[in-house]
TORMARRO-633493 format. One record per residue (C-alpha): x, y negated, z. Coordinates in steps of 0.001 Angstrom, whole numbers, plus 524288, in hexadecimal, padded with zeros to 5 digits. Layout:
<pts>
XYZ/...
</pts>
This chain:
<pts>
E281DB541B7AE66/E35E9B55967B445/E3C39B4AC57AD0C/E2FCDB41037B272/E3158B45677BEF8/E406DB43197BD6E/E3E44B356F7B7C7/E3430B31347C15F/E3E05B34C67CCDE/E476BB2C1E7C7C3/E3E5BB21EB7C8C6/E3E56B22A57D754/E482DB15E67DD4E/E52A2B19F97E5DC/E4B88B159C7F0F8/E4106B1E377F07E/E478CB2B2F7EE5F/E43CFB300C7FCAA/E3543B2C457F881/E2B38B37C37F4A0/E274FB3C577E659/E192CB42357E527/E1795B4D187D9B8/E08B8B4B967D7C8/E007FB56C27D376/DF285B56797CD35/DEA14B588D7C332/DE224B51AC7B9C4/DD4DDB52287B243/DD5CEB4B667A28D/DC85BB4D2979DE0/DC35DB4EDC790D1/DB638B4DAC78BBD/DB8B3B585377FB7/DBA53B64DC7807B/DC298B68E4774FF/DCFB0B65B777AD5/DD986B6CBA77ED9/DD96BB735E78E0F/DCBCCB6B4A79152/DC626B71CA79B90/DBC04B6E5B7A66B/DC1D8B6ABA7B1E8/DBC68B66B17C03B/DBE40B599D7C58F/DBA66B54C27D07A/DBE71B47137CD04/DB7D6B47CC7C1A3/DAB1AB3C487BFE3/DA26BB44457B503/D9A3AB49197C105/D9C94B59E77BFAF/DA9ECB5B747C2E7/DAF44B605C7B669/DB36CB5A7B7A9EC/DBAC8B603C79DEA/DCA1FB5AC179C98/DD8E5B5F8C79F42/DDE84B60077ACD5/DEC88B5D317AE11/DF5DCB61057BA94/DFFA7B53FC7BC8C/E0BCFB52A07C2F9/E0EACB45AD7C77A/E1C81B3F887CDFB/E1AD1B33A57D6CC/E28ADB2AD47D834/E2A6DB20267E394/E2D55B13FE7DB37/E2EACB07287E07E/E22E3AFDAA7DCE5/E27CCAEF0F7E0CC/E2C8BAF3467F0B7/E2306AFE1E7F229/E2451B0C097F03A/E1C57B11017E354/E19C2B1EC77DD2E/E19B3B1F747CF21/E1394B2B597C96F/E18D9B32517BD7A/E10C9B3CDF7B88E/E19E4B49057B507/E10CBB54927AFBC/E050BB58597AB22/DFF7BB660E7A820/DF12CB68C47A3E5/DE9AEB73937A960/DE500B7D537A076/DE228B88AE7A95F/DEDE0B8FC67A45D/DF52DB8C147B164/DEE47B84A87BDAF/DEF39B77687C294/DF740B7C367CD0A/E00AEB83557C3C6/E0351B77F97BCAF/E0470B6E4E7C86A/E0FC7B76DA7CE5E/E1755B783B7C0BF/E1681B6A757BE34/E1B39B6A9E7CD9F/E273FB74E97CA30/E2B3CB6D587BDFC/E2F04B61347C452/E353EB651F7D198/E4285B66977CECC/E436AB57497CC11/E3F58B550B7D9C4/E4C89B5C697DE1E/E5039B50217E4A4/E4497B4AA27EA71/E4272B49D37F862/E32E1B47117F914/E29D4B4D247EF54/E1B68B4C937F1CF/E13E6B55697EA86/E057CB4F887EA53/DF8DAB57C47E5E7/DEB07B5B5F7EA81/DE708B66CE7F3EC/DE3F5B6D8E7E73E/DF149B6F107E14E/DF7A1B76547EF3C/DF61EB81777E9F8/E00CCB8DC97E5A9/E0563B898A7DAFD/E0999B7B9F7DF8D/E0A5EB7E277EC91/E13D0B8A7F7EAA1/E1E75B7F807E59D/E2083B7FD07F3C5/E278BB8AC47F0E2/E320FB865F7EA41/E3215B77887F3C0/E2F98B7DC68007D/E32A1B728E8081B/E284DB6ADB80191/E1D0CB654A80A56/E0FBDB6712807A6/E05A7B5D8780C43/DF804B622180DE0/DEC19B6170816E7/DE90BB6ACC8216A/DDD7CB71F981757/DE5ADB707480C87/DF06EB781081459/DE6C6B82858169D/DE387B84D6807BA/DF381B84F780526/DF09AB92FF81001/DE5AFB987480911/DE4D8B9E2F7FAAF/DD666B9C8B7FCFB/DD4DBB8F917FFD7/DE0C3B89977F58E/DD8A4B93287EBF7/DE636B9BF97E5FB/DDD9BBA6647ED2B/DD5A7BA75B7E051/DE03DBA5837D759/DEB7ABAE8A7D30E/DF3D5BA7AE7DC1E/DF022BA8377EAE0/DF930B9EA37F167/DFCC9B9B997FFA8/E036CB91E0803D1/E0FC2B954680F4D/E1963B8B0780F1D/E1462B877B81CE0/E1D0DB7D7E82050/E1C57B73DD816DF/E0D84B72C08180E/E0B4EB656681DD3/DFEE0B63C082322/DF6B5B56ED820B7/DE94AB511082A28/DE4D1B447C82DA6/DED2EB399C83257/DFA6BB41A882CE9/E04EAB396E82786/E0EAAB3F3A81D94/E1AC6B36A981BED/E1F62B372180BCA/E2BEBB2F748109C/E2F08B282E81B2A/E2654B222E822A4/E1CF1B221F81604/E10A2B297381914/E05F0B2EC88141D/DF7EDB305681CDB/DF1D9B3B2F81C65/DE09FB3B4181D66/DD7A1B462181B88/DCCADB45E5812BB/DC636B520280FD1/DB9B5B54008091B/DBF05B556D7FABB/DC658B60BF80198/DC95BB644080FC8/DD68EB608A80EC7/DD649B525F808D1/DE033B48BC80C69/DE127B3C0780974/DEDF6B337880A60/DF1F0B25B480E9D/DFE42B21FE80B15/E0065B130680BA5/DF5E5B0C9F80539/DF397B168C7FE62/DE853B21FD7FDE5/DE815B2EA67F7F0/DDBF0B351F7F820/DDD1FB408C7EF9C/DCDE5B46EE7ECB2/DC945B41F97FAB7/DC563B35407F3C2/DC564B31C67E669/DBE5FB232C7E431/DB1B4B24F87DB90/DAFF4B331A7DDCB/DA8A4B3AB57E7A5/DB10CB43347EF6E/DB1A6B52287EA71/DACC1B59327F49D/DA75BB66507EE23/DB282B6F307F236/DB4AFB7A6D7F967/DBBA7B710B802D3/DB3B5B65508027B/DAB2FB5E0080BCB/DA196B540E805F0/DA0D1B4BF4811CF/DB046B4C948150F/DB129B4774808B9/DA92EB3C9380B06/DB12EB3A9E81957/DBD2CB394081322/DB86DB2F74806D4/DB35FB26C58105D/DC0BDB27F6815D8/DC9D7B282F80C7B/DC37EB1A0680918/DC53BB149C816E1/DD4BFB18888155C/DD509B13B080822/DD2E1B05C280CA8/DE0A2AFD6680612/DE3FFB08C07FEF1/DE77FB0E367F198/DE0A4B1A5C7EE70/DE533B27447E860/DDA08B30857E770/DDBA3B3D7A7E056/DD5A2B3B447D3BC/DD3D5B2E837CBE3/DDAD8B20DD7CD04/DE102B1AF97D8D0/DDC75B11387DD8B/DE5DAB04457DFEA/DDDE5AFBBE7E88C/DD2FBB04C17EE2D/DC538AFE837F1E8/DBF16B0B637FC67/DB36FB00E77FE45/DAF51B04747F0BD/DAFB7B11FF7F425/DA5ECB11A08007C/
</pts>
């Protein structure tokens, strides 16, 4: 992973050194239809189109690095996947994330802006305790996500072997509707809420482009069976998300992105 990273950041021009680098965490559902190989398991997916929820596959944790590159006179980001690790139970998601995390630090040394981009899920101890070790780093989150970083009970370590609190106070920064947060210069990136997924759903606008994350994911019906969900929120914030999305790309959380997106379809 370290000598990718290393080789990707040379790939950056001179003339965007001062731009950000996103490390992007997720995870990812291969499915297989026997049941004789090795790891299967069934695993939950909400994204999932077989109509229960579950299906039987390998879930991976990935670690991808995102590079300004120039593309003709406009400012690109290539991605270049670094890691993979699959889950087998032996260690969580979360475990993995923040290893893959620690492995690939120290070649970011000399980097003034890295973004590290993941879902509500992953803020959690055992990524969110890297903090520790990069206390100046910012954290951008929702008001209700902020709360869960405060409770054990509502980020869940509660019932885990690890009950975790967040208490680097001041590098919480606090996101609501109508926010701006500026990557670099006068580059910025709009913030909208959209709960119903979850409570603390955001959505972003930055240039043309949207990133919806679960709040809206073309073709599927909004999850809204959580703890934290609201069926008709969700519904609020689809109808929405496709009023923004007018002249946009769009990102959503799960699936293909989509170039040239048509929200009329969607209506």
């Amino acid at each position: 992973m370290n000598v990718t990273a290393k080789m990707a950041l040379h790939l950056i021009p001179e003339q965007l050194k001062s731009q950000p680098v996103f490390l992007c965490i997720d995870d990812t559902i291969i499915s297989k239809f026997g049941t004789k190989f090795e790891n299967v398991s069934k695993l939950f997916d909400h994204a999932t189109h077989n109509g229960c929820n579950y299906l039987n596959g390998h879930c991976f944790v990935s670690l991808m690095l995102c590079v300004p590159v120039w593309n003709r006179d406009k400012i690109s980001y290539l991605a270049v996947p670094l890691g993979y690790r699959m889950w087998q139970k032996k260690e969580s998601k979360l475990e993995l994330a923040a290893s893959m995390v620690r492995h690939v630090m120290p070649e970011f040394s000399s980097q003034k802006n890295v973004i590290i981009l993941c879902d509500s899920w992953y803020t959690k101890q055992n990524l969110v305790s890297i903090i520790d070790e990069y206390p100046e780093t910012p954290i951008y989150i929702s008001a209700l996500g902020k709360e869960g970083l405060y409770s054990d009970k509502l980020n869940l370590s509660r019932y885990s072997l690890c009950p975790y609190v967040f208490q680097h106070y001041s590098v919480m920064k606090e996101l609501k509707e109508g926010d701006t947060v500026y990557l670099y210069g006068s580059a910025g990136v709009e913030v909208y809420e959209t709960p119903g997924h979850d409570r603390s759903c955001l959505t972003y606008k930055f240039g043309n482009c949207l990133f919806t994350g679960d709040a809206f994911i073309p073709g599927l019906k909004v999850p809204a069976s959580f703890p934290n969900s609201n069926k008709v929120s969700a519904e609020l914030s689809r109808q929405r998300i496709l009023s923004l999305s007018k002249g946009c790309r769009l990102y959503p959380g799960h699936g293909e992105n989509y170039e040239n997106f048509q929200p009329e379809v969607y209506l």
